[in-house]
C-alpha positions in Angstrom: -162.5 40.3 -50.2 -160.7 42.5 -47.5 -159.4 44.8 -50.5 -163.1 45.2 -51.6 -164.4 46.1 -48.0 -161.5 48.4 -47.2 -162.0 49.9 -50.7 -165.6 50.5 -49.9 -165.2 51.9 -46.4 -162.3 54.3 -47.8 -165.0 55.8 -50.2 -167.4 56.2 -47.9 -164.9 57.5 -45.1 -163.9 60.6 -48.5 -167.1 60.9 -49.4 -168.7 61.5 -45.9 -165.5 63.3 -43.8 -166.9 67.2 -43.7 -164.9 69.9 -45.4 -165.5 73.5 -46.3 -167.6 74.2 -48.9 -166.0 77.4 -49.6 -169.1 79.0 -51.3 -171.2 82.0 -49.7 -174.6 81.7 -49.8 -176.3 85.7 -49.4 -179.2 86.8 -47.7 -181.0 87.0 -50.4 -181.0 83.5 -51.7 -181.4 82.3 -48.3 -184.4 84.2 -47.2 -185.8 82.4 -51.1 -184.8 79.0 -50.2 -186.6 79.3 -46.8 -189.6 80.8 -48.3 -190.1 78.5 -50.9 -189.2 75.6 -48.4 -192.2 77.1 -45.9 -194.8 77.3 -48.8 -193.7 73.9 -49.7 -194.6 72.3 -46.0 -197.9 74.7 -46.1 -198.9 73.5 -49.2 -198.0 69.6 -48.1 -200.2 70.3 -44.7 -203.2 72.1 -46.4 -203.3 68.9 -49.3 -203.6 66.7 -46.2 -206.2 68.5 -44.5 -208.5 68.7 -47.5 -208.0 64.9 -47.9 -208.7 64.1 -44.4 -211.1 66.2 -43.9 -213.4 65.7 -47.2 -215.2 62.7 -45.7 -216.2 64.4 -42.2 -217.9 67.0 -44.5 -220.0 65.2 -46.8 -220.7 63.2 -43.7 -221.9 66.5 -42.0 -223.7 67.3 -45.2 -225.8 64.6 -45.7 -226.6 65.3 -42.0 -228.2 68.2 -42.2 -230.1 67.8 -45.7 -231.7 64.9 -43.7 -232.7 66.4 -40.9 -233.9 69.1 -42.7 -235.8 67.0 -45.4 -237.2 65.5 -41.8 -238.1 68.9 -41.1 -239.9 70.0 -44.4 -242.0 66.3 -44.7 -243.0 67.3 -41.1 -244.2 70.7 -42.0 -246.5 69.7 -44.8 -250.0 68.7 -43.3 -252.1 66.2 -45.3 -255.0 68.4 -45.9 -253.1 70.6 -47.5 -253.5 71.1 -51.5 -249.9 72.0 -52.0 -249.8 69.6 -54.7 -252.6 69.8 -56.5 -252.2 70.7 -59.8 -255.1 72.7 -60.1 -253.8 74.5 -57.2 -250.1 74.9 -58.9 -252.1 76.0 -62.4 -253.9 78.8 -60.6 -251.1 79.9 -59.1 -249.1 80.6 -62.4 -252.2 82.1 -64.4 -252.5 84.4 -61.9 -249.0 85.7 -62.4 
């Protein structure tokens, strides 16, 4: 048991202790890997913000079509013959 913990803390110890890389990473490929990383968290953030947002805009949607279908049913008098199919028939033969 004591061989198989010292075994596994020995590996981990190897694996883990830092030591040079000894590879050169140039300007190039760094300024790609940072730019790719930035449109990765953009793209993450804006995905988000969509999703969260989606629901406060169909709520604000159906807000206003009902205020103004509230509107237009308060603008439309009873006397008026807006409806009337004669009125609508007219209306296109005189076009």
């Amino acid at each position: 048991m004591n061989r198989a913990i010292f075994a596994s803390v020995a590996a981990l110890v190897l694996f883990v202790w830092p030591d040079a890389a000894l590879a050169y990473v140039g300007p190039g490929a760094g300024i790609s890997l940072i730019g790719a990383l930035v449109g990765l968290v953009v793209a993450v953030f804006a995905a988000l913000g969509v999703v969260l947002s989606w629901p406060i805009r169909k709520m604000l949607k159906r807000s206003k079509a009902a205020k103004q279908a509230a509107a237009s049913a308060d603008m439309v008098s009873p006397s008026s013959d807006a409806g009337a199919p004669e009125v609508s028939e007219k209306a296109q033969s005189d076009r």
